[in-house]
BALOBA-1460 file (C-alpha; in Angstrom, 3 decimals):
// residues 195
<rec num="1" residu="x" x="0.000" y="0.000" z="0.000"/>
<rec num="2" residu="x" x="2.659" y="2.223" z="1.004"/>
<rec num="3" residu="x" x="4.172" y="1.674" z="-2.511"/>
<rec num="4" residu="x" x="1.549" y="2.211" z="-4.418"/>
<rec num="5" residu="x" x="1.476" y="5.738" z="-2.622"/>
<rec num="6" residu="x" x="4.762" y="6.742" z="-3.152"/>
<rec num="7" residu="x" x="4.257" y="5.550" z="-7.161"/>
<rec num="8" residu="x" x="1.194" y="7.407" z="-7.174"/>
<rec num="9" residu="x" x="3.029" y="10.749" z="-5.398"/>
<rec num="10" residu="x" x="5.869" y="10.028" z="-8.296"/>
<rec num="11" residu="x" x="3.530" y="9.697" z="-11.223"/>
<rec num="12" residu="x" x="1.602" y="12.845" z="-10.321"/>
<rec num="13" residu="x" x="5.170" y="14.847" z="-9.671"/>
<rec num="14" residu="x" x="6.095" y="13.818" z="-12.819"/>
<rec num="15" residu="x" x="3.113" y="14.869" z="-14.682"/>
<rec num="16" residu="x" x="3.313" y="18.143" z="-12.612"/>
<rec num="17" residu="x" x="7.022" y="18.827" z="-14.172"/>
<rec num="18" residu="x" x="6.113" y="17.921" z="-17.577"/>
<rec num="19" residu="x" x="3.152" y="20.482" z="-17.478"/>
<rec num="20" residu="x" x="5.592" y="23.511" z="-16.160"/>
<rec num="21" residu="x" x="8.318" y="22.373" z="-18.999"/>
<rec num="22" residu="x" x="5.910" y="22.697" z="-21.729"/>
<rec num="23" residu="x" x="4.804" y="26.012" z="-20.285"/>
<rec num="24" residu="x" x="8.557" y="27.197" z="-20.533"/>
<rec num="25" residu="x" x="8.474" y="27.224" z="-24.596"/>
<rec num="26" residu="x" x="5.139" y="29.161" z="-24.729"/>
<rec num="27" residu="x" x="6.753" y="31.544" z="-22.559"/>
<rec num="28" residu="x" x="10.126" y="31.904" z="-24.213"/>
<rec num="29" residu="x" x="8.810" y="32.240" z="-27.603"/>
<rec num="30" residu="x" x="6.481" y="35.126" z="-26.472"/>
<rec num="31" residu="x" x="9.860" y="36.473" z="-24.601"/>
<rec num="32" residu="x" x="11.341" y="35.954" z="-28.483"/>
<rec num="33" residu="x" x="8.709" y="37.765" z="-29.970"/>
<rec num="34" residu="x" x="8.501" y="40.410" z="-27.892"/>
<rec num="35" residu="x" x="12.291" y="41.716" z="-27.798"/>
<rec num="36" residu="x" x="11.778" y="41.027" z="-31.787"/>
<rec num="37" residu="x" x="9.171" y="43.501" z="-31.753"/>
<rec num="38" residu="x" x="10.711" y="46.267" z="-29.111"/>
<rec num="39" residu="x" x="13.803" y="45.877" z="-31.126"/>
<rec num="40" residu="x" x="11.503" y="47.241" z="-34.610"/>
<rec num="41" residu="x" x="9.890" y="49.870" z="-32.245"/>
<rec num="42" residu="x" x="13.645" y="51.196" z="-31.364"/>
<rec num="43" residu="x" x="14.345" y="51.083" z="-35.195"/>
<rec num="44" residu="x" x="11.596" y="53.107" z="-35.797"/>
<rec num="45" residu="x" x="11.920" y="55.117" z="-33.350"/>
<rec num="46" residu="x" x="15.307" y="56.336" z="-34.578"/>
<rec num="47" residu="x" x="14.184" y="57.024" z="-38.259"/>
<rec num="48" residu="x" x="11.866" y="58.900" z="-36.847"/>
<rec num="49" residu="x" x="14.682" y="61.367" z="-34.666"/>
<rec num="50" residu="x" x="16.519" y="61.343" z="-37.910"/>
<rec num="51" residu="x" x="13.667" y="62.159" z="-40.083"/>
<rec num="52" residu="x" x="13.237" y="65.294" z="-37.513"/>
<rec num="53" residu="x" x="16.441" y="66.926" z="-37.364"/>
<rec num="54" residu="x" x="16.033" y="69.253" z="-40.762"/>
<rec num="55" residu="x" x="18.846" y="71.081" z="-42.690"/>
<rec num="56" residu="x" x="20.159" y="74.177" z="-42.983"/>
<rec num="57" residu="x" x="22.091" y="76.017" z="-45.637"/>
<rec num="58" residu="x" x="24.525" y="79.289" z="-45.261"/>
<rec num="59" residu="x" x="22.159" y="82.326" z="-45.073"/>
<rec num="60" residu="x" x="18.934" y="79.959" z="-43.735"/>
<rec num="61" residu="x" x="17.449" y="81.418" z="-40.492"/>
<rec num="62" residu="x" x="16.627" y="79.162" z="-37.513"/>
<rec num="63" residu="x" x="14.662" y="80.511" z="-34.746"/>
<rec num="64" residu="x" x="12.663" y="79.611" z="-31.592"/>
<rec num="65" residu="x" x="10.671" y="82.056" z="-28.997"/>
<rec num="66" residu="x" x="13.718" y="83.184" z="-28.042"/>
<rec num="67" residu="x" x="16.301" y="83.902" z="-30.793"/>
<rec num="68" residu="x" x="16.296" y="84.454" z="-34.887"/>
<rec num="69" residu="x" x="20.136" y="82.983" z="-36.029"/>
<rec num="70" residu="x" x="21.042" y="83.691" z="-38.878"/>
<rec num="71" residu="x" x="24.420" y="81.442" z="-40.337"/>
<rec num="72" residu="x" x="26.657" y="84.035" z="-42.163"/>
<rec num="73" residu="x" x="29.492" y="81.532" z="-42.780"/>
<rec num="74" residu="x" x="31.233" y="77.924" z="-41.590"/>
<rec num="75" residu="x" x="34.589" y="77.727" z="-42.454"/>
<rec num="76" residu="x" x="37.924" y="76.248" z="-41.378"/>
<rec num="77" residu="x" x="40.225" y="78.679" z="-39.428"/>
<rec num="78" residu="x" x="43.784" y="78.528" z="-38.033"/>
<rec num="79" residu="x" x="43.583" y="82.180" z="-36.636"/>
<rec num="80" residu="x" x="39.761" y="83.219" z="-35.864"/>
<rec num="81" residu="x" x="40.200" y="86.812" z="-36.191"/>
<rec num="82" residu="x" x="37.139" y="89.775" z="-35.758"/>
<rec num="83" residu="x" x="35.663" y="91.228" z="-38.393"/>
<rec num="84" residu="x" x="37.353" y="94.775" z="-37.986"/>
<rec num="85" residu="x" x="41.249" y="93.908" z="-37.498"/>
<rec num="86" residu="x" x="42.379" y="97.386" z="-37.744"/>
<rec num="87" residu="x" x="43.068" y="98.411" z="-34.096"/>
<rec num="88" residu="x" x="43.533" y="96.747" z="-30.958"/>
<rec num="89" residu="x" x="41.760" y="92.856" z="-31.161"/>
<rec num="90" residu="x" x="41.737" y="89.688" z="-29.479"/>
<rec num="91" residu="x" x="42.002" y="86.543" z="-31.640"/>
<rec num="92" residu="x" x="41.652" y="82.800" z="-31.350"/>
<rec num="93" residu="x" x="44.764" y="81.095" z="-32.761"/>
<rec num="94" residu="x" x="44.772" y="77.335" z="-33.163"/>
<rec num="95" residu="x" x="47.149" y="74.903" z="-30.876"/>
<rec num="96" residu="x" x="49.327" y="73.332" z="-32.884"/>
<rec num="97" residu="x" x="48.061" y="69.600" z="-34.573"/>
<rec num="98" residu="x" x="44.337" y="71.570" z="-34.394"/>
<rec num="99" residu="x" x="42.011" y="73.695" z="-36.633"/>
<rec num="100" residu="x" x="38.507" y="75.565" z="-35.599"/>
<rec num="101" residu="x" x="35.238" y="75.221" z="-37.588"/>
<rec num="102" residu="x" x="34.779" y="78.924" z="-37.412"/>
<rec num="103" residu="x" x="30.582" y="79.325" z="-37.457"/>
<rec num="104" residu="x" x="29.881" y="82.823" z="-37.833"/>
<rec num="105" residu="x" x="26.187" y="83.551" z="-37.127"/>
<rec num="106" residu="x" x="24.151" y="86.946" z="-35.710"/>
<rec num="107" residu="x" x="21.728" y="86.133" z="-33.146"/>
<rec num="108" residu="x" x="18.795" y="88.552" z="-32.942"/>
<rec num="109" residu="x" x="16.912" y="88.358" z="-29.457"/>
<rec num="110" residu="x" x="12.871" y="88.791" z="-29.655"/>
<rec num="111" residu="x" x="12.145" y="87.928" z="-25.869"/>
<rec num="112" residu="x" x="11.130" y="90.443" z="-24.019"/>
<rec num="113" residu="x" x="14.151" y="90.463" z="-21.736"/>
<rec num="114" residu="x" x="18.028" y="89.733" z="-21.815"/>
<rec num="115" residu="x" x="19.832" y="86.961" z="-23.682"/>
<rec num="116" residu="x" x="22.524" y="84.827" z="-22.358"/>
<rec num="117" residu="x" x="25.475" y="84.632" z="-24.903"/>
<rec num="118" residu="x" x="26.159" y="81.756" z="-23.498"/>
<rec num="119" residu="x" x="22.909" y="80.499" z="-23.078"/>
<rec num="120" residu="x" x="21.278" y="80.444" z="-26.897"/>
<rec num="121" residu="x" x="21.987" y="76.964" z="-28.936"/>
<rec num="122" residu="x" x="24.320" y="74.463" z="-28.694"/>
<rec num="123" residu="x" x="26.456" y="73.188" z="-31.519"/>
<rec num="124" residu="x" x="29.255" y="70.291" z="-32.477"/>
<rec num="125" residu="x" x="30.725" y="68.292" z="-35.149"/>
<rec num="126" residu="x" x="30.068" y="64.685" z="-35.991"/>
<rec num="127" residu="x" x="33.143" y="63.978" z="-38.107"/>
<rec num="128" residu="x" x="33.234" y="60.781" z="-39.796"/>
<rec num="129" residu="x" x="30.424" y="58.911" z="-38.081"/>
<rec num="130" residu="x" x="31.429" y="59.189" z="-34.555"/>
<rec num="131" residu="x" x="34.082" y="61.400" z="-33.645"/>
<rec num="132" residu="x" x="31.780" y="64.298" z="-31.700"/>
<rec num="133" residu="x" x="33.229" y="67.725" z="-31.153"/>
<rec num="134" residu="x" x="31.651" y="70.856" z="-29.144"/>
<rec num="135" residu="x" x="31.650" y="74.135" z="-29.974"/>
<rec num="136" residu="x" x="32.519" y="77.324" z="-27.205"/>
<rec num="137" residu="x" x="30.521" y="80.698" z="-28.081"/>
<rec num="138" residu="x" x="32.112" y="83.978" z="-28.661"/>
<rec num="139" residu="x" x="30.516" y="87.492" z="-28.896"/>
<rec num="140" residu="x" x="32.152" y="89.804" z="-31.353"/>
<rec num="141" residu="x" x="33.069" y="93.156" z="-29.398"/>
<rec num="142" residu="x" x="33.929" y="96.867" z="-31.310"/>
<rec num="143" residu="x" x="36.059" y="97.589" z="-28.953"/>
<rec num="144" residu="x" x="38.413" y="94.190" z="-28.390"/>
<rec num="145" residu="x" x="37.103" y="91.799" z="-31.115"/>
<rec num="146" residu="x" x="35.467" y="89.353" z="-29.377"/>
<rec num="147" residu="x" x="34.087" y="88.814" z="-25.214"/>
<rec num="148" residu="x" x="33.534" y="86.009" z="-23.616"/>
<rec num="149" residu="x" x="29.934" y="84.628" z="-23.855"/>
<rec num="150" residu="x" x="29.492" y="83.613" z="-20.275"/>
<rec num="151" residu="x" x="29.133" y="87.604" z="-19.884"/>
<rec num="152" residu="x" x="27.269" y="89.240" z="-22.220"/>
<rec num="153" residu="x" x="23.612" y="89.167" z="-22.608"/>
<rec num="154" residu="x" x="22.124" y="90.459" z="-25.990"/>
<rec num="155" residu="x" x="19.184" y="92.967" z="-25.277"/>
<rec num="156" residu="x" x="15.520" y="92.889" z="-26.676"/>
<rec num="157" residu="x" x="15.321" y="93.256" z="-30.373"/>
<rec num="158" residu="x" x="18.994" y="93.745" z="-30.253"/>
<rec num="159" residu="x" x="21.437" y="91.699" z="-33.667"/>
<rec num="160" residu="x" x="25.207" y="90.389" z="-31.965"/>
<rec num="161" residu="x" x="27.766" y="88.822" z="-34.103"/>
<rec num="162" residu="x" x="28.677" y="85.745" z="-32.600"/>
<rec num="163" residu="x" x="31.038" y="82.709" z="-33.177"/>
<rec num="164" residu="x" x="30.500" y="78.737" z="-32.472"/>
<rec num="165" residu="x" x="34.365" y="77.924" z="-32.423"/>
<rec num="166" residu="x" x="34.899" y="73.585" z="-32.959"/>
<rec num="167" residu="x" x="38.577" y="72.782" z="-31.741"/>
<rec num="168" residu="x" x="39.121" y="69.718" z="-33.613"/>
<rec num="169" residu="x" x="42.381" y="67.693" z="-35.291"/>
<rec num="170" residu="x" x="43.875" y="69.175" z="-38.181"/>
<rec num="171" residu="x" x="43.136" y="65.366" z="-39.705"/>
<rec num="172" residu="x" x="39.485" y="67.160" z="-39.585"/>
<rec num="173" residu="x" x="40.394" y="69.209" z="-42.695"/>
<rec num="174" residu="x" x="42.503" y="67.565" z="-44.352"/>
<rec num="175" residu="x" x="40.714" y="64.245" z="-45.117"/>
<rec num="176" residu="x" x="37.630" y="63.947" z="-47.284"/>
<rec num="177" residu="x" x="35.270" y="61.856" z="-44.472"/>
<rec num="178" residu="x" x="32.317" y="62.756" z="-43.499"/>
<rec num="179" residu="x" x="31.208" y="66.436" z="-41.633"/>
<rec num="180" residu="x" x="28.529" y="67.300" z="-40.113"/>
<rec num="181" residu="x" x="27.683" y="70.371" z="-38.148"/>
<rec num="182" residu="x" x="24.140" y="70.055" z="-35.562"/>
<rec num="183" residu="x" x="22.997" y="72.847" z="-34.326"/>
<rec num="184" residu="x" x="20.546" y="71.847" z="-31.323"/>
<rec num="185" residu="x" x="18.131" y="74.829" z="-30.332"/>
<rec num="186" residu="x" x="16.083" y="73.952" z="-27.114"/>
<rec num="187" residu="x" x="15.944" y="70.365" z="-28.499"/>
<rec num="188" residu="x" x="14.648" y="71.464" z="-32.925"/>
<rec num="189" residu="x" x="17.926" y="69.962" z="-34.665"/>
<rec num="190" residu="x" x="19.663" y="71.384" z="-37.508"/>
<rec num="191" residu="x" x="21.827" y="69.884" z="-39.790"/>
<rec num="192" residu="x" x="24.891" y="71.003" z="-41.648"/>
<rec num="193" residu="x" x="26.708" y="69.688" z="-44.084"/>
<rec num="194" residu="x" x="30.077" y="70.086" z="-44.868"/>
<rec num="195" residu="x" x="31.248" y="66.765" z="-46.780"/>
């Protein structure tokens, strides 16, 4: 009798394990299906970010409810020098082994109140798929060329000259790989293209 029991207790185990091991499969090919289908949702998800960031050309206007900027010019630089060179001026010369992406742009503030130079877009380099570089503001000055960002403010309906200065390898310019310049303002990208 006692035997029988046990074999009873055994068979019904068994039958037990069986039913959770089949359960197992179900469960890892939903597990399967679903990280195949978040895996399409991230996919989409970033042709969607790329289909948002738009482009811009030299002369194009981007603006928010802030700031109108205006891109005057993007060019390679050794020496970033101010537009009037025929007094007293600082300059930004390049460290040896390095070049600048000298973007020139005038920011026109229509808020209602001051504008933090140093506060208005941000913007960096994506040179051949990867290689990310930030730019530092400037604020072109009559008197000394350019002023540091961090402490000037551009007044209501007030135009300032301003640079976006990329330090970057000299391997930068010289090579024909991709260049890309974003321009981020209060998260609306803007692309660039240089090569």
């Amino acid at each position: 009798m006692k035997r029988l029991a046990i074999l009873s207790l055994i068979a019904l185990l068994m039958t037990g394990l069986v039913g959770c091991g089949g359960n197992n499969k179900n469960q890892s090919t939903e597990s399967s299906k679903t990280k195949i289908e978040d895996t399409a949702k991230e996919k989409s998800n970033k042709q969607e970010k790329k289909e948002k960031i738009k482009t811009v050309q030299i002369g194009n206007t981007i603006s928010n409810d802030s700031a109108e900027i205006t891109i005057n010019k993007i060019e390679f630089s050794y020496d970033v020098l101010p537009d009037d060179t025929s007094g007293f001026y600082t300059h930004y010369a390049a460290e040896s082994g390095k070049v600048y992406i000298n973007i020139d742009v005038d920011v026109k503030n229509i808020q209602k109140q001051d504008l933090p130079c140093d506060k208005i877009i941000n913007v960096e380099a994506n040179y051949n798929d990867g290689y990310q570089y930030k730019a530092q503001p400037i604020v072109e000055d009559a008197s000394t060329g350019f002023t540091y960002a961090n402490i000037t403010s551009i007044t209501p309906l007030e135009t300032k000259g301003m640079r976006y200065l990329i330090s970057c390898p000299q391997e930068v310019e010289e090579t024909q790989n991709p260049l890309v310049i974003t321009f981020n303002l209060n998260g609306e990208k803007y692309n660039y293209t240089i090569r």
